[in-house]
C-alpha positions in Angstrom: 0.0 0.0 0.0 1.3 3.6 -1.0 1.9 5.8 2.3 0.2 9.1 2.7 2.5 11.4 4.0 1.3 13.9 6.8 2.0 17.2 7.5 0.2 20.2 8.0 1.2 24.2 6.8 1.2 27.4 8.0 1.9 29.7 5.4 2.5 33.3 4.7 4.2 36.3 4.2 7.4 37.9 6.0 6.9 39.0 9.0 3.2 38.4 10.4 4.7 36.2 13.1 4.1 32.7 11.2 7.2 31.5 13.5 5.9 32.5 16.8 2.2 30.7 16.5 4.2 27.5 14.7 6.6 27.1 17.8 3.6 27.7 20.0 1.4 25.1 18.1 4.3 22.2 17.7 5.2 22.6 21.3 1.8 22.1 22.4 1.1 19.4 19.8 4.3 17.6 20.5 5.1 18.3 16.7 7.6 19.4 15.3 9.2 22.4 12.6 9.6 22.0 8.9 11.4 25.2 7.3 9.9 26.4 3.7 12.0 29.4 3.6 14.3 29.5 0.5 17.0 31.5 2.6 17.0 30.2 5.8 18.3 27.0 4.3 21.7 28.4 3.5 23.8 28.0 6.9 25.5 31.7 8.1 22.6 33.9 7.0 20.9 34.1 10.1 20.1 37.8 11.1 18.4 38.8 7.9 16.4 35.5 7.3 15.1 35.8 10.7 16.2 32.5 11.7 15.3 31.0 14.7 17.6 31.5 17.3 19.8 29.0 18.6 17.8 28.7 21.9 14.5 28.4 19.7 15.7 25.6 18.2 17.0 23.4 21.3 13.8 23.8 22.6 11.8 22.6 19.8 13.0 20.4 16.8 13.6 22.2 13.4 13.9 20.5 10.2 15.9 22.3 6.4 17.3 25.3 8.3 21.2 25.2 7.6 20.9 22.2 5.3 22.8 24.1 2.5 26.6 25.9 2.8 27.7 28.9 0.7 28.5 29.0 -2.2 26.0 26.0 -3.1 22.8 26.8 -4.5 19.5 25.4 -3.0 16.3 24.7 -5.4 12.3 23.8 -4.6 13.3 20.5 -6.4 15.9 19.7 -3.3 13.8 20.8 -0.6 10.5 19.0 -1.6 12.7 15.8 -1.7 14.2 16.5 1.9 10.8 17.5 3.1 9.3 14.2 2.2 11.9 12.6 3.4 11.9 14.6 7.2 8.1 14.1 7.1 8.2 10.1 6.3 10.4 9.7 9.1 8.5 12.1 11.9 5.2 10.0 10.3 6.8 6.8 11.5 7.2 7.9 14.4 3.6 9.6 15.0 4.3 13.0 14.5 2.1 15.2 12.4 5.7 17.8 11.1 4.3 21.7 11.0 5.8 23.3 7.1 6.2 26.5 8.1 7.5 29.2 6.0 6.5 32.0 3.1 8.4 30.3 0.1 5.3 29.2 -1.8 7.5 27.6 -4.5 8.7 24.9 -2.4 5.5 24.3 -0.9 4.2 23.4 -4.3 6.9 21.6 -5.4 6.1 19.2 -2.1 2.1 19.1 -2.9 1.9 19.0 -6.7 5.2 17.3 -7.8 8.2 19.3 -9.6 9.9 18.2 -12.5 13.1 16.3 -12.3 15.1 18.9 -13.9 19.4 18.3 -14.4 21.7 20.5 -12.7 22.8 23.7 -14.9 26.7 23.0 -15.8 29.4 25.1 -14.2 30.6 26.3 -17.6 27.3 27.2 -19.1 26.4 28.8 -16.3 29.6 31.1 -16.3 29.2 31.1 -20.2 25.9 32.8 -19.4 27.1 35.3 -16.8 29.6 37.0 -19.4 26.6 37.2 -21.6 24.3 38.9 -19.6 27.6 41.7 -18.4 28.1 42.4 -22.0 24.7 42.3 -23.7 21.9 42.4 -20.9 18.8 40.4 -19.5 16.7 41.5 -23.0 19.6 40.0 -25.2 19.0 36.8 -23.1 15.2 37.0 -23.2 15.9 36.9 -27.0 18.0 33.8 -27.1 15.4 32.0 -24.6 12.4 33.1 -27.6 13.9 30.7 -29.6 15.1 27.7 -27.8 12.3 27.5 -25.4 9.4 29.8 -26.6 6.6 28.9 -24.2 9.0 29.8 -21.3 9.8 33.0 -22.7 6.5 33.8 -22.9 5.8 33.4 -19.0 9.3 35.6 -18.2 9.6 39.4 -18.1 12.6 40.3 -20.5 14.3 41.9 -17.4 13.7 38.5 -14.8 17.5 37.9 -14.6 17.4 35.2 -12.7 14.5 32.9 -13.9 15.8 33.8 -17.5 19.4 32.5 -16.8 17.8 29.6 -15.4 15.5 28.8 -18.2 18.8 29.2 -21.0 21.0 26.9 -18.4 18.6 24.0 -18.3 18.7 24.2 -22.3 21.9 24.8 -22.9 23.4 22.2 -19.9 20.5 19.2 -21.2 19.7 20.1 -24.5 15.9 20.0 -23.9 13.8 23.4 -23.2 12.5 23.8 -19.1 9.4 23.7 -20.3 9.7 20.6 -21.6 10.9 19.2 -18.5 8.3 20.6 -15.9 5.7 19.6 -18.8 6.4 15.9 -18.0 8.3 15.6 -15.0 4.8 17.2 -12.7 4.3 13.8 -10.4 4.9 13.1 -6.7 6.4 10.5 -5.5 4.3 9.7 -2.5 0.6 11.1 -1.9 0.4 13.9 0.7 -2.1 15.1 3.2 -1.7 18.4 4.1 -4.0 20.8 5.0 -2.5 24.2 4.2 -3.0 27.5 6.5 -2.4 30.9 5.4 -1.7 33.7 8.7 -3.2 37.2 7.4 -2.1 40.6 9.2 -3.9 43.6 8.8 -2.0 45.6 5.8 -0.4 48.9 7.2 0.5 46.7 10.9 2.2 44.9 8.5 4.0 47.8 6.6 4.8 49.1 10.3 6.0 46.1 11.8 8.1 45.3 8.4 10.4 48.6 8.9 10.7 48.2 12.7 12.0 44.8 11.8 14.5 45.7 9.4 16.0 48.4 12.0 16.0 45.6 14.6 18.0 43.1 12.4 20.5 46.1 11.6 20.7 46.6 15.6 21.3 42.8 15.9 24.3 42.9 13.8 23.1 42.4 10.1 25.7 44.8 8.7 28.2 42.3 9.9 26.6 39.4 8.6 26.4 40.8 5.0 30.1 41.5 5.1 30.6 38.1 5.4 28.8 36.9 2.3 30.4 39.8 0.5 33.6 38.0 1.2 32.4 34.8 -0.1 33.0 36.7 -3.6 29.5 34.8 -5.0 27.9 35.7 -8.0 25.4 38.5 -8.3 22.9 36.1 -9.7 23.7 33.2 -6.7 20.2 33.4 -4.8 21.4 34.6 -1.8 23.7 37.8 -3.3 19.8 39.1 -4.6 17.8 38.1 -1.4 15.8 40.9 0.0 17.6 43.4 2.3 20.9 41.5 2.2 20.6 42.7 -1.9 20.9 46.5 -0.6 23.4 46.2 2.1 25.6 45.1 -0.4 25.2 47.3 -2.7 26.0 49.6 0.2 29.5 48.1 0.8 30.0 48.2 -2.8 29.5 52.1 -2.6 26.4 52.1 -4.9 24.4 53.0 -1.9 24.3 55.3 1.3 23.9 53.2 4.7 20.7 55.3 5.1 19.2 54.6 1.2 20.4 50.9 1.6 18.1 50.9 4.8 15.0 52.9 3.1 15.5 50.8 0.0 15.9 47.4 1.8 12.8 48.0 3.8 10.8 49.2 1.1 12.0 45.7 -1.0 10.7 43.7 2.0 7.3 45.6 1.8 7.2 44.9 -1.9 8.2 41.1 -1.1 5.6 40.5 1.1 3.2 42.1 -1.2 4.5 39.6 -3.9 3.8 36.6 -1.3 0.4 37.7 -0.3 -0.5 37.8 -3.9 0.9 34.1 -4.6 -0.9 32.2 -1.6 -4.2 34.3 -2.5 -3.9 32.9 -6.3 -1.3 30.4 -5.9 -3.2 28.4 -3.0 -7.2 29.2 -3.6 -8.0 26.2 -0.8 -5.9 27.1 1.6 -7.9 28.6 4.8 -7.0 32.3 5.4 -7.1 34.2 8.6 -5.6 36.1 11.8 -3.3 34.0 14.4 -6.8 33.8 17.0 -8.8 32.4 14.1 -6.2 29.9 12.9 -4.7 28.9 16.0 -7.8 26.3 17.2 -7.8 25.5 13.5 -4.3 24.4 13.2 -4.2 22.7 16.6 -7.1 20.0 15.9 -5.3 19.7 12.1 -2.2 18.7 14.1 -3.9 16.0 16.2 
């Protein structure tokens, strides 16, 4: 007999205190954490992924946080696969694991499947690079209209990043991306997983968004974005364009007051979480939406 996996989620968007209720909720339940955060996977970028702390984490088990070291990259493909593999073995032993997280990517990559796309090669990838210095993202967008047209109709001509993907999986395999998540949509093993969405009132949420940002700077965030600047990555490596850490780089690189890498990096986050409100609202249209009181009785009887 197939096994359904278990697992329940509690989704949303930065900063409306998804962490807090989950660590309340596992601890209570006797569950257990299950990072879907595409940054808090890469170990030594703590501050501005608002990790949990150290502390947090003794107290109650956390699952995909520091599963990944600089300069590696991380993908939804890689951490669906974990998941199920973190959630088969809580399952066994009669734990009901809480996803928690506002990467809405990797949660569908765990529910609906994701294709099982090659890794890009080095040299293409560099190849790439130089091509995008020289000639631009819309030069790139160009290339990509002809190898893979269907996937170059669902990109912006100035999406850097998902460009460069889509011309690396061509050029590294031969065979367009959207050829590959065409066929390669399957999962593994069934899953049963109810999925939550935590709502905050908008402008709390604008509020609480900048106080954050100045808190992470008092915590020592400056420092902690000088030492991925020293890991010399490349401006299109995931964690060189994350939000905030994006600006205070581009403040040690002198493009950038400390005061306009601040206002800029906060304004980024508001825009990011506007972006992630969007996706769960469009992206996730039976997932049950609500404040923290209203989901809270909710998600504990899911977690029984």
């Amino acid at each position: 007999m197939t096994q359904v996996l278990k697992a329940v989620a509690l989704m949303g968007a930065t900063g409306t205190g998804k962490s807090q209720l989950a660590m309340t909720l596992a601890a209570a339940s006797g569950s257990c954490i299950v990072s879907c955060d595409s940054m808090q996977v890469y170990a030594g970028l703590d501050i501005g992924t608002a990790k949990p702390s150290p502390q947090e984490q003794q107290r109650l088990k956390h699952h995909l946080i520091d599963c990944c070291n600089l300069p590696d990259q991380y993908s939804a493909a890689r951490w669906a696969a974990q998941a199920r593999e973190v959630i088969a073995t809580e399952n066994a032993r009669g734990v009901t694991p809480l996803i928690v997280g506002g990467t809405g990517l990797y949660l569908r990559a765990l529910l609906e499947g994701f294709a099982d796309i090659p890794a890009e090669k080095p040299e293409v990838r560099e190849y790439l690079e130089g091509l995008q210095q020289e000639h631009g993202t819309p030069y790139l967008h160009q290339r990509l209209c002809v190898c893979d047209p269907a996937m170059a109709a669902k990109l912006k001509q100035t999406d850097t990043q998902r460009v460069m993907r889509a011309l690396g999986v061509y050029e590294s395999s031969g065979r367009p991306l959207s050829a590959w998540q065409a066929d390669g949509e399957r999962l593994a093993e069934p899953m049963d997983c109810p999925v939550f969405v935590l709502e905050v009132e908008r402008e709390v949420l604008r509020h609480g968004l900048a106080e954050r940002f100045q808190a992470m700077m008092a915590a020592g965030w400056m420092d902690e974005a000088r030492w991925l600047d020293g890991l010399n990555l490349p401006d299109m490596h995931p964690a060189s364009r994350a939000v905030g850490y994006r600006q205070l780089l581009d403040y040690l690189h002198g493009a950038l007051s400390l005061n306009e890498a601040v206002e800029k990096g906060i304004t980024a986050t508001r825009k990011y979480a506007k972006r992630q409100v969007t996706w769960f609202k469009y992206q996730q249209p039976g997932a049950i939406f609500g404040r923290a009181e209203y989901l809270q009785s909710k998600l504990s009887e899911a977690l029984i």
